[in-house]
PASEBA-1860 file (N, C-alpha, C; in nm, 3 decimals):
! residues 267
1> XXXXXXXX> 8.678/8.840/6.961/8.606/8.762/7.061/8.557/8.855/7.171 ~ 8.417/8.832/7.187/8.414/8.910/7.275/8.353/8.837/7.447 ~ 8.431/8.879/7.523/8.441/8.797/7.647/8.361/8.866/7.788 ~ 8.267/8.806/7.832/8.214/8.843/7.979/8.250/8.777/8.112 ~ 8.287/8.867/8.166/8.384/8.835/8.309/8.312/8.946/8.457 ~ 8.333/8.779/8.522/8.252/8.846/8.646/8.399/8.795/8.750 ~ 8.431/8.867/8.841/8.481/8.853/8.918/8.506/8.906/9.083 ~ 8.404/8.839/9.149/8.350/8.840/9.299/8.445/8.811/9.400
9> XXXXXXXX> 8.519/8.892/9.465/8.586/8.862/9.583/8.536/8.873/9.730 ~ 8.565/8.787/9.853/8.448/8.825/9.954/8.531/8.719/10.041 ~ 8.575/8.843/10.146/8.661/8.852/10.294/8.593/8.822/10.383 ~ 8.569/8.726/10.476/8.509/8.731/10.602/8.629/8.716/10.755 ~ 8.610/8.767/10.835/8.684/8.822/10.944/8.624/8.782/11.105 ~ 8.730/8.708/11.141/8.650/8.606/11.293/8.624/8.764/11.341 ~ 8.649/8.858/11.399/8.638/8.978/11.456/8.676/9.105/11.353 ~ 8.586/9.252/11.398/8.592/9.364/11.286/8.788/9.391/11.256
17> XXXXXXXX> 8.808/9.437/11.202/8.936/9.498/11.158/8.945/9.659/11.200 ~ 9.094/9.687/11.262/9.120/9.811/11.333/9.081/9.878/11.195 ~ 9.160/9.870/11.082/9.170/9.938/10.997/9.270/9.879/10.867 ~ 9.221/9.880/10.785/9.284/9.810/10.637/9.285/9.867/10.545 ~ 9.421/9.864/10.447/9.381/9.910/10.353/9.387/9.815/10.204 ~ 9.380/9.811/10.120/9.398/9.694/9.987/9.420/9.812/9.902 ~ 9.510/9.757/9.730/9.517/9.795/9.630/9.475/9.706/9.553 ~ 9.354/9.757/9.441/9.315/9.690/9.377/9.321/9.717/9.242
25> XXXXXXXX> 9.374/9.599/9.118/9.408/9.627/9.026/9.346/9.544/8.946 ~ 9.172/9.553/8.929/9.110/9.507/8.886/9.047/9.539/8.764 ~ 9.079/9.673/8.690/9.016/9.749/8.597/9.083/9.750/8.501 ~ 9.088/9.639/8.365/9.174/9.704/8.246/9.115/9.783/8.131 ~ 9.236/9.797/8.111/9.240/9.926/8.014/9.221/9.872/7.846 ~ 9.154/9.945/7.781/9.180/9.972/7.616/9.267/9.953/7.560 ~ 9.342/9.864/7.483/9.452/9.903/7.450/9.525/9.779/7.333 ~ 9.617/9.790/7.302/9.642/9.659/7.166/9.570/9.490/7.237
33> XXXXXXXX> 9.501/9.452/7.115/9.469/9.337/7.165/9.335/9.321/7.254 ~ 9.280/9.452/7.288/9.172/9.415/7.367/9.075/9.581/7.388 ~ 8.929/9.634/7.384/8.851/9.735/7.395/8.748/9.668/7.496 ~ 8.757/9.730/7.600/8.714/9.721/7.696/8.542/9.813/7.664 ~ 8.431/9.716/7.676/8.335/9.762/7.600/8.221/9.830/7.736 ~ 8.266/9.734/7.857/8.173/9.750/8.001/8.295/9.752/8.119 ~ 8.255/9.802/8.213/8.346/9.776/8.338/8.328/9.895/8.418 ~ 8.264/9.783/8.531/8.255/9.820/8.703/8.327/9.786/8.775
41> XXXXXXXX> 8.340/9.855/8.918/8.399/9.794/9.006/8.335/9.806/9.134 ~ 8.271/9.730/9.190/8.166/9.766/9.344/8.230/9.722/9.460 ~ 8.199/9.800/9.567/8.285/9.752/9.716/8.138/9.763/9.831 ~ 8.155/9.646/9.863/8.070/9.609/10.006/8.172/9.625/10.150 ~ 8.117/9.671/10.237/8.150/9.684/10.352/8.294/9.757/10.376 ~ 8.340/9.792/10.309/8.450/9.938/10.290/8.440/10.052/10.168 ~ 8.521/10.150/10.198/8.460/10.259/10.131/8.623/10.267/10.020 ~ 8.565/10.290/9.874/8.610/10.322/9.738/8.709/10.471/9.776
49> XXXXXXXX> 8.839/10.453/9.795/8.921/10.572/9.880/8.904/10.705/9.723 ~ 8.990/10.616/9.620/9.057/10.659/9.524/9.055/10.607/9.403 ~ 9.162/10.659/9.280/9.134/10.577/9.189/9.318/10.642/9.115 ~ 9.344/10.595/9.072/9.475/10.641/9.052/9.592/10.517/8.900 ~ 9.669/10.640/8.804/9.703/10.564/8.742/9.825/10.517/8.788 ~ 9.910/10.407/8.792/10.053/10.411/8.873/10.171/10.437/8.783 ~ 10.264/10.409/8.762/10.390/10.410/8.710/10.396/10.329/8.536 ~ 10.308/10.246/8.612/10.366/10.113/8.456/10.234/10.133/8.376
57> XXXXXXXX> 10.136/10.229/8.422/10.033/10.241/8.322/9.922/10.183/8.357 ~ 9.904/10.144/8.484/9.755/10.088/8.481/9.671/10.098/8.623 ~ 9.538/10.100/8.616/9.474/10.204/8.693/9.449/10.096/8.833 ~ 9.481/10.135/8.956/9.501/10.113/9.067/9.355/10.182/9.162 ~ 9.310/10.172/9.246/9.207/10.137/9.312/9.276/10.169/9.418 ~ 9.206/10.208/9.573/9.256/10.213/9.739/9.075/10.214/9.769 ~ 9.132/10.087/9.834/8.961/10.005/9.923/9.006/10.054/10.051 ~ 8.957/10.074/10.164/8.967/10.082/10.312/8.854/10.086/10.343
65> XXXXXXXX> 8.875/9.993/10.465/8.759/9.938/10.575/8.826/9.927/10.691 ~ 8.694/9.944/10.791/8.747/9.984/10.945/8.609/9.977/11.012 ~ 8.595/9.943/11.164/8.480/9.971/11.251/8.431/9.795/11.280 ~ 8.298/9.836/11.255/8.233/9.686/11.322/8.203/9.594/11.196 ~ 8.217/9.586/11.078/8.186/9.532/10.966/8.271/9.331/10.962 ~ 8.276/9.265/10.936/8.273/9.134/10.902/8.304/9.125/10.819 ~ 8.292/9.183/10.719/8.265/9.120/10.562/8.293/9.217/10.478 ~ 8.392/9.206/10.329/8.421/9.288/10.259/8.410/9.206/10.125
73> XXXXXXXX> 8.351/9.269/10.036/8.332/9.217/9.892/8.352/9.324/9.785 ~ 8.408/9.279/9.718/8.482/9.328/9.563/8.446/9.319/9.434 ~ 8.367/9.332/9.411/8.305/9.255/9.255/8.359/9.361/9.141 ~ 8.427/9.301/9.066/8.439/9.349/8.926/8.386/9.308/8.797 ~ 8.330/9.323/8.703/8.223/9.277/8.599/8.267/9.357/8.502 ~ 8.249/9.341/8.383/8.240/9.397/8.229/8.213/9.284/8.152 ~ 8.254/9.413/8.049/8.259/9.299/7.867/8.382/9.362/7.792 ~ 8.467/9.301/7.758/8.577/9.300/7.743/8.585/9.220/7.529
81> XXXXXXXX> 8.637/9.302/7.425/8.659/9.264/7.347/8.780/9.231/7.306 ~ 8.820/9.095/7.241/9.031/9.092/7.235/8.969/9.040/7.096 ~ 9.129/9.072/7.086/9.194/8.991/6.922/9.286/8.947/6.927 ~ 9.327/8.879/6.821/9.430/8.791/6.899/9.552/8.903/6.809 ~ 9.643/8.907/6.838/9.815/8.995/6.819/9.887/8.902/6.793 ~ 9.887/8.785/6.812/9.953/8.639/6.845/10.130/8.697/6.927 ~ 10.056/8.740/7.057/10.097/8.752/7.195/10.173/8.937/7.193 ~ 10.184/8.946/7.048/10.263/9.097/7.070/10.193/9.223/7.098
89> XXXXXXXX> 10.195/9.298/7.204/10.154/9.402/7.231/10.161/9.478/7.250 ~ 10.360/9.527/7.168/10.391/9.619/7.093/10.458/9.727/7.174 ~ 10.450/9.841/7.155/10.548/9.942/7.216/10.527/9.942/7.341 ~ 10.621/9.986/7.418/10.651/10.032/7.575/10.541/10.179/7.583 ~ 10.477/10.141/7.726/10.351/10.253/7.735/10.387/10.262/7.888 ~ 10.346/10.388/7.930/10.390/10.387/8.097/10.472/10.516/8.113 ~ 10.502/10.547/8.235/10.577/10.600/8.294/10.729/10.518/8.343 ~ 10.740/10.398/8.340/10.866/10.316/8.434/10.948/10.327/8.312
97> XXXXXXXX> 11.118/10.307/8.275/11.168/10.315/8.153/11.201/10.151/8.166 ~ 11.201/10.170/8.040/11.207/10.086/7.965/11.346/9.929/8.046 ~ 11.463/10.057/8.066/11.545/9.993/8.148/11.548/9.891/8.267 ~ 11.460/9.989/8.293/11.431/9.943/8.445/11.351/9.759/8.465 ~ 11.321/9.715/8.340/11.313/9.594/8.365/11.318/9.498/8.339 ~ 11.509/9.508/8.342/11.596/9.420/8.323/11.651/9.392/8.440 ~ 11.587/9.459/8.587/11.660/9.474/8.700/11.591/9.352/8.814 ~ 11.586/9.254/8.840/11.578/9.144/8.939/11.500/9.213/9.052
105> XXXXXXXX> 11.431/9.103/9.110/11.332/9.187/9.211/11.361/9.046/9.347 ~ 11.317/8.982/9.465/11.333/8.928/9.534/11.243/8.802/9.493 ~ 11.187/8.775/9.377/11.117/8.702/9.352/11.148/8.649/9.226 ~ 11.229/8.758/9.180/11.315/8.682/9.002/11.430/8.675/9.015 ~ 11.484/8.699/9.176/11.623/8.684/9.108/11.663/8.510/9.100 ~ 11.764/8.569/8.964/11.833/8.420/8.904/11.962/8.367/9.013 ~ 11.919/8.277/9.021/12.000/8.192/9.110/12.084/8.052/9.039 ~ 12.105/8.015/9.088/12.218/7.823/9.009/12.118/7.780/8.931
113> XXXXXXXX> 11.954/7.769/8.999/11.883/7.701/8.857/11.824/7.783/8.777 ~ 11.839/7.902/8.746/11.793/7.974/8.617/11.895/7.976/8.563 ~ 11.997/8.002/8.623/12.141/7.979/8.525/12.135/7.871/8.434 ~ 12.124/7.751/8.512/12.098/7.619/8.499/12.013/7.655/8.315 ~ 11.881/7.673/8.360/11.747/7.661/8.295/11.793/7.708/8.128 ~ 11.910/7.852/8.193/11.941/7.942/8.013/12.038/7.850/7.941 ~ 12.115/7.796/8.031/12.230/7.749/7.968/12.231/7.721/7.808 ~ 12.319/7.729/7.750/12.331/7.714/7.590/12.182/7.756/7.530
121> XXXXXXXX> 12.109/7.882/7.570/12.008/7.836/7.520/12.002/7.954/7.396 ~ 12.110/8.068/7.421/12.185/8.180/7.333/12.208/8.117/7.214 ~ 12.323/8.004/7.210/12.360/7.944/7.105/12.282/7.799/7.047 ~ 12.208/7.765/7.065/12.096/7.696/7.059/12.007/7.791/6.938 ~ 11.942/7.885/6.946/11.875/7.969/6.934/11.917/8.141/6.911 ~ 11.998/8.154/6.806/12.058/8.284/6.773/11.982/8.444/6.779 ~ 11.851/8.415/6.747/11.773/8.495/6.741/11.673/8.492/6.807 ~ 11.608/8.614/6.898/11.575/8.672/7.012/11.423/8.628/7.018
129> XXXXXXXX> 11.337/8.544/6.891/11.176/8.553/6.930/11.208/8.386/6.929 ~ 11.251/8.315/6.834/11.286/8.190/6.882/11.379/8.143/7.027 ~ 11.471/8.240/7.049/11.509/8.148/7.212/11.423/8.231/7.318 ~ 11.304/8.301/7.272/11.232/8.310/7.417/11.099/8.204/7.383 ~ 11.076/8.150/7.271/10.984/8.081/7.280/11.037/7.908/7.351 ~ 11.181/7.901/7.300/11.271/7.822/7.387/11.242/7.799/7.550 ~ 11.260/7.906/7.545/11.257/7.928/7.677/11.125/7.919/7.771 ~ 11.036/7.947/7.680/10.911/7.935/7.718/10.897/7.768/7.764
137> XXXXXXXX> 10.954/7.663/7.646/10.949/7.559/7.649/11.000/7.460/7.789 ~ 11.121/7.546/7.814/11.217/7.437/7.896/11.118/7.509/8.036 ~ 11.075/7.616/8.063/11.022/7.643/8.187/10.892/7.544/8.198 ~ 10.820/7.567/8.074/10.701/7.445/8.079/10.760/7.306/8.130 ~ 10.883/7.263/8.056/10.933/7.156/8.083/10.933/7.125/8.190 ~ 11.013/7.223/8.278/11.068/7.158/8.381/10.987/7.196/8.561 ~ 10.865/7.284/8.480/10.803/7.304/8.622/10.629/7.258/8.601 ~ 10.624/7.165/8.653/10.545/7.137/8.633/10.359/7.206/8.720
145> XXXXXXXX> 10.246/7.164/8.636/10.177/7.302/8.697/10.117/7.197/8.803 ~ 10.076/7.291/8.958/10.015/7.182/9.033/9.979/7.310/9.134 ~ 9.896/7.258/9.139/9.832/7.377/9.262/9.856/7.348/9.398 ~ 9.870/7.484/9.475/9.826/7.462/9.641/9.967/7.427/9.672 ~ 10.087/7.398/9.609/10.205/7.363/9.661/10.291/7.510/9.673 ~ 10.241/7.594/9.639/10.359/7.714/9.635/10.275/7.837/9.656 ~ 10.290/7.936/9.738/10.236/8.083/9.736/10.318/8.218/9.663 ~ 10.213/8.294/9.693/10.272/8.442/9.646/10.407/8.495/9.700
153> XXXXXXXX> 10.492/8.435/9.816/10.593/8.438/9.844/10.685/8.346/9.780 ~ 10.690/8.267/9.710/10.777/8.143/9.630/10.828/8.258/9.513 ~ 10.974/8.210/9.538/11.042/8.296/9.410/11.055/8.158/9.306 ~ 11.126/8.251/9.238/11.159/8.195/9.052/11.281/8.052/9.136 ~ 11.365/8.063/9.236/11.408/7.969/9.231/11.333/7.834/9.337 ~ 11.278/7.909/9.375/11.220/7.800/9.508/11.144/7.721/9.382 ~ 11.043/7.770/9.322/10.993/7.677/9.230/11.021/7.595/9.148 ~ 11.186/7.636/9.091/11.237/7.545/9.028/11.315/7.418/9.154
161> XXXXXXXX> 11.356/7.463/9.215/11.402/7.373/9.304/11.272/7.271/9.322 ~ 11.116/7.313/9.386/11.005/7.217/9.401/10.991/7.133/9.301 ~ 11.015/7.188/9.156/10.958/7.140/9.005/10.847/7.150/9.000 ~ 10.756/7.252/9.048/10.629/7.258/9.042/10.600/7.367/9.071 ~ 10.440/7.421/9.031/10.437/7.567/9.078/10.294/7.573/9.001 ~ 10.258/7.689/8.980/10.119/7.741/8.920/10.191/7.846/8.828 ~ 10.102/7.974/8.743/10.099/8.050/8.655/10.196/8.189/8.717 ~ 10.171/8.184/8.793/10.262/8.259/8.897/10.406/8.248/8.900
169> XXXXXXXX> 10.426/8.120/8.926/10.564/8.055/8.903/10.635/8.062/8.804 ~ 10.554/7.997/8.702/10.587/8.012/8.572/10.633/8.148/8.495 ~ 10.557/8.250/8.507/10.581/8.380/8.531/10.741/8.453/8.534 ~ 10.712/8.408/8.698/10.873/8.430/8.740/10.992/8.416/8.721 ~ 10.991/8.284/8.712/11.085/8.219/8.614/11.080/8.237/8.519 ~ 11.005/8.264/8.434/11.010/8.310/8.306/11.102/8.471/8.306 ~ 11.070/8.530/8.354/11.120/8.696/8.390/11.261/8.678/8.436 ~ 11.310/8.617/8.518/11.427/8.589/8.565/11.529/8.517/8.472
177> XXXXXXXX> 11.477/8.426/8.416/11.547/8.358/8.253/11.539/8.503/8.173 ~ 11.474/8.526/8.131/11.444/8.628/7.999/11.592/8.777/8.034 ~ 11.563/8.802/8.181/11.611/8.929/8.203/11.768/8.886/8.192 ~ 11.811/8.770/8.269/11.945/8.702/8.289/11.968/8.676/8.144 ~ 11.940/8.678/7.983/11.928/8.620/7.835/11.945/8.796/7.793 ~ 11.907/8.907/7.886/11.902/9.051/7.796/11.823/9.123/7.789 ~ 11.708/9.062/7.820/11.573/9.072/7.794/11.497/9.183/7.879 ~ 11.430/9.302/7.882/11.365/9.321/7.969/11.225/9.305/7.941
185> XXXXXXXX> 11.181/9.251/8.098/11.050/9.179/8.111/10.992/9.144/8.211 ~ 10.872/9.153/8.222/10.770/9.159/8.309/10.623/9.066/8.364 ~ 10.587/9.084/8.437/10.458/9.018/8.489/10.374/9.043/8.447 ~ 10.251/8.961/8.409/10.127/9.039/8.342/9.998/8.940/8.468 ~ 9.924/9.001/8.511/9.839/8.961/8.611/9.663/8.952/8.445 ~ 9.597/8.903/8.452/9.500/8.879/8.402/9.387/8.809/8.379 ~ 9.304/8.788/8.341/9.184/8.682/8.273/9.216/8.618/8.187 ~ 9.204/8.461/8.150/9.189/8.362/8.043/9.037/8.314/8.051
193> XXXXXXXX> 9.027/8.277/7.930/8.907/8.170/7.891/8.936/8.069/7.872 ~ 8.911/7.978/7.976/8.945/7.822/7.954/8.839/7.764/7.869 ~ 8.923/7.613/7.823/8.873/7.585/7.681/8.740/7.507/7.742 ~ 8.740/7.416/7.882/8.648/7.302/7.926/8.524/7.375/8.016 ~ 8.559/7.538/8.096/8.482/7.565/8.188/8.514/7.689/8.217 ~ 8.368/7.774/8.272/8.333/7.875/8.307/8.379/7.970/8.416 ~ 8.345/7.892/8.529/8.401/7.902/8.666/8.573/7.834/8.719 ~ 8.595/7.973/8.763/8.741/7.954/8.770/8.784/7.954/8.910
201> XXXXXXXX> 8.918/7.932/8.966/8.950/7.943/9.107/9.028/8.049/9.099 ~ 9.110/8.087/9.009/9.198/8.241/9.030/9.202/8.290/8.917 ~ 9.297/8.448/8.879/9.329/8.493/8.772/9.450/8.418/8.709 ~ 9.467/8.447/8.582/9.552/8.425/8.507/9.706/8.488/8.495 ~ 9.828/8.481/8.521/9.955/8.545/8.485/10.024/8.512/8.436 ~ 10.105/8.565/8.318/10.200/8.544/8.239/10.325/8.656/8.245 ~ 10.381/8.619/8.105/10.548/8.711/8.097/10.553/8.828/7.978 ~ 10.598/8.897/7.969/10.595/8.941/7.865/10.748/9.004/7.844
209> XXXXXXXX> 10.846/9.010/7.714/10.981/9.015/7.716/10.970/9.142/7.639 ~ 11.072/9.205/7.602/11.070/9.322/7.574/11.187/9.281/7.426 ~ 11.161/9.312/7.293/11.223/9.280/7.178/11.247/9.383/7.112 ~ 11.337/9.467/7.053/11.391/9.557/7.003/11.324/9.541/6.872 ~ 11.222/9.677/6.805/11.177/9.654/6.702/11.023/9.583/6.696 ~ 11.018/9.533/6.787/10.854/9.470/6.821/10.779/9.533/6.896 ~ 10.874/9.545/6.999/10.838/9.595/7.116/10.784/9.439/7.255 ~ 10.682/9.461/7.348/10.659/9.355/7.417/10.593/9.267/7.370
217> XXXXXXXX> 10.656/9.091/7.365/10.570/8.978/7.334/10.544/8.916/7.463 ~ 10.436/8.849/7.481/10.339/8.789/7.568/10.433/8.614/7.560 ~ 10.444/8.582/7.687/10.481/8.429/7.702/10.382/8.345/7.779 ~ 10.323/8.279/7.786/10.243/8.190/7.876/10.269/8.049/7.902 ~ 10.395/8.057/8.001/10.420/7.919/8.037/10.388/7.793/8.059 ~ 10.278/7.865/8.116/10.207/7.732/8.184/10.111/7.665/8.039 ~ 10.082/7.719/7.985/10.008/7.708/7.882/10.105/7.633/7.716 ~ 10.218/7.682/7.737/10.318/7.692/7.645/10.306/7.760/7.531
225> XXXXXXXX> 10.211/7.844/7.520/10.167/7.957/7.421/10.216/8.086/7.425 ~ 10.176/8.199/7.316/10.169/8.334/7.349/10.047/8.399/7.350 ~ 9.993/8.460/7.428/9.873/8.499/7.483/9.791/8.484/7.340 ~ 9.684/8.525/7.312/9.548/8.508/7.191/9.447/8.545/7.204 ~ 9.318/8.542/7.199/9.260/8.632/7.206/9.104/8.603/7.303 ~ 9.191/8.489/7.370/9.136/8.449/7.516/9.190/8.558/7.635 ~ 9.271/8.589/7.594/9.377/8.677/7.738/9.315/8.803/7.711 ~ 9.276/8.839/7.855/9.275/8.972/7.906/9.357/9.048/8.029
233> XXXXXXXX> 9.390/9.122/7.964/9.529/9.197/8.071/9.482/9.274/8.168 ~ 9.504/9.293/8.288/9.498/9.381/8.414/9.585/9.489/8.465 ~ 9.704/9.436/8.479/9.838/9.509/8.481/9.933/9.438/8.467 ~ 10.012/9.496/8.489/10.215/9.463/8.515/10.301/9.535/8.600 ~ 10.370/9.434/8.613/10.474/9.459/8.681/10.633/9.415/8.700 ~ 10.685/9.422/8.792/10.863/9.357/8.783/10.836/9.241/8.828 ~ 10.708/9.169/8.900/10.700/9.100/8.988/10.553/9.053/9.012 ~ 10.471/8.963/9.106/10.397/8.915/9.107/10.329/9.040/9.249
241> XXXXXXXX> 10.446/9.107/9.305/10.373/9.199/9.439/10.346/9.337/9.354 ~ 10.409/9.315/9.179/10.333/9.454/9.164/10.235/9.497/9.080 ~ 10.155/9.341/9.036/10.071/9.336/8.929/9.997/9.264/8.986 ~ 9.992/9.200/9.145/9.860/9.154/9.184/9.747/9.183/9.152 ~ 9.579/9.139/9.128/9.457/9.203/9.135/9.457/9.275/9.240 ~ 9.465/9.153/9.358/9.393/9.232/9.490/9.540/9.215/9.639 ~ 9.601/9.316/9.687/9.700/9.279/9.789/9.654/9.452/9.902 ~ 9.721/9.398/10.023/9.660/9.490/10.082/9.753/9.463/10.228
249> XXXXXXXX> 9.669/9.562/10.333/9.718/9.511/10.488/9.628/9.554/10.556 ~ 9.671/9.523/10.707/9.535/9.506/10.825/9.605/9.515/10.931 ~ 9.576/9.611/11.026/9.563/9.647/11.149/9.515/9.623/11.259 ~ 9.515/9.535/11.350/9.414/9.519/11.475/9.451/9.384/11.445 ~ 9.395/9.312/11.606/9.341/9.198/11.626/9.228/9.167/11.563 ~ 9.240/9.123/11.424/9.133/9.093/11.347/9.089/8.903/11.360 ~ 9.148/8.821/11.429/9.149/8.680/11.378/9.179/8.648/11.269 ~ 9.084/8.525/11.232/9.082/8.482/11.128/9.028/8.520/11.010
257> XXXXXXXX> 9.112/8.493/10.891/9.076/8.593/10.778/9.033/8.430/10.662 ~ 8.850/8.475/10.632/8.817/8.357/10.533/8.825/8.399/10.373 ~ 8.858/8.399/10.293/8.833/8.431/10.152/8.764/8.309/10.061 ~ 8.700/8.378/10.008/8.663/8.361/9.924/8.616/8.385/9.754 ~ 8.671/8.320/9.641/8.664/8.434/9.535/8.543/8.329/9.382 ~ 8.500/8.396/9.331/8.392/8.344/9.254/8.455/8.423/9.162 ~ 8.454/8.336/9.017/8.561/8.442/8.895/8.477/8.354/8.757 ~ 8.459/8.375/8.681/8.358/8.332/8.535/8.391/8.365/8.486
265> XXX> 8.475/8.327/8.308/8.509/8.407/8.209/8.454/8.323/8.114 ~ 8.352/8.405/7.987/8.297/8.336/7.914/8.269/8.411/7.812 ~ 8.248/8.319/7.688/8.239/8.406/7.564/8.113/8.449/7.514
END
């Protein structure tokens, strides 16, 4: 399948900004499941610092803006080819080991209701690709998707406590079950192609678990699937602060900060 994705970000600011900087992790890579055939990345009203690969393998961006400017825009665009893997995407690639993420972050750690969530779900399910698809299930189950009720600060348990959450959520909890089950596993920040429409309001995130002999399978909670060959990957991380697209900071009495983001994924 081959997929075209536009994705327009655009900051407006009651007054200029002392000085800011953002990381942007908007550029994916080549790699199982997907050949990246086009891809730009353009910056309005701040200047393109760097370009850099990070730890877990995927290429990172430094935007900074400063002075009398208003307005900052981001546009990322390509053409992007996937197939579907039916969600597996196979060996550990990166610099981070392998270990390292089985280790809880302030946003996965398991608390009374992920405990809750695994319970019997070992002996239920003996073997390691059936109780994470389990698992996939009871998180769908029990959190339901709803927007605008939870932010990028909501951990894996606040959401279960709400019973509600977005792809984000789902995510988390997913990572926090999986890792608390043995599992190491991670965040995947990305693009979907929805089945009804073009124009989207955000990116896409899922889980991905780490299986001895497979290597990493793809979970998509919210969806109750494993990724296919709608999904396009961006990065990963332990967490949702380390596989964001776009996160950053700001300096000065800047006011009010407006965003706005325009995102299209189509076949």
């Amino acid at each position: 399948m081959r997929l075209n994705i536009l994705h327009r970000t655009h900051y407006t600011y009651e007054r200029p900004v002392a000085y800011g900087l953002q990381e942007l992790r908007l550029t994916p890579l080549s790699g199982p499941g997907q050949q990246v055939m086009e891809w730009s990345l353009e910056v309005a009203g701040g200047s393109h610092e760097l370009e850099f690969t990070n730890e877990m393998g995927d290429v990172v961006s430094l935007l900074s803006f400063d002075g009398a400017g208003h307005e900052i825009t981001v546009t990322a665009r390509g053409i992007v080819e996937t197939t579907d893997l039916g969600g597996v995407f196979g060996r550990h690639l990166g610099f981070m080991p392998l270990w390292a993420y089985r280790r809880s972050t302030e946003l996965t750690r398991a608390g009374p209701l992920v405990r809750g969530l695994v319970r019997g779900l070992s002996q239920e399910e003996p073997e390691p690709i059936p109780r994470l698809h389990a698992l996939m299930a009871r998180v769908h189950a029990t959190v339901a998707y709803v927007t605008g009720r939870t932010d990028p600060a909501t951990t894996a348990e606040g959401a279960l406590e709400a019973g509600h959450g977005v792809c984000q959520d789902h995510a988390h909890i997913f990572c926090a079950a999986a890792r608390l089950l043995g599992f190491p596993a991670r965040y995947v920040s990305g693009y979907l192609l929805m089945d009804d429409r073009t124009d989207q309001e955000a990116t896409h995130a899922w889980a991905e678990a780490h299986v001895e002999g497979l290597g990493w399978i793809g979970f998509d909670a919210s969806n109750r699937i494993s990724p296919d060959a709608r999904y396009v990957r961006l990065a990963t991380g332990f967490d949702y602060s380390g596989a964001a697209p776009v996160r950053g900071l700001r300096f000065g009495e800047h006011g009010n900060e407006a965003l706005a983001v325009e995102l299209q994924v189509a076949q």
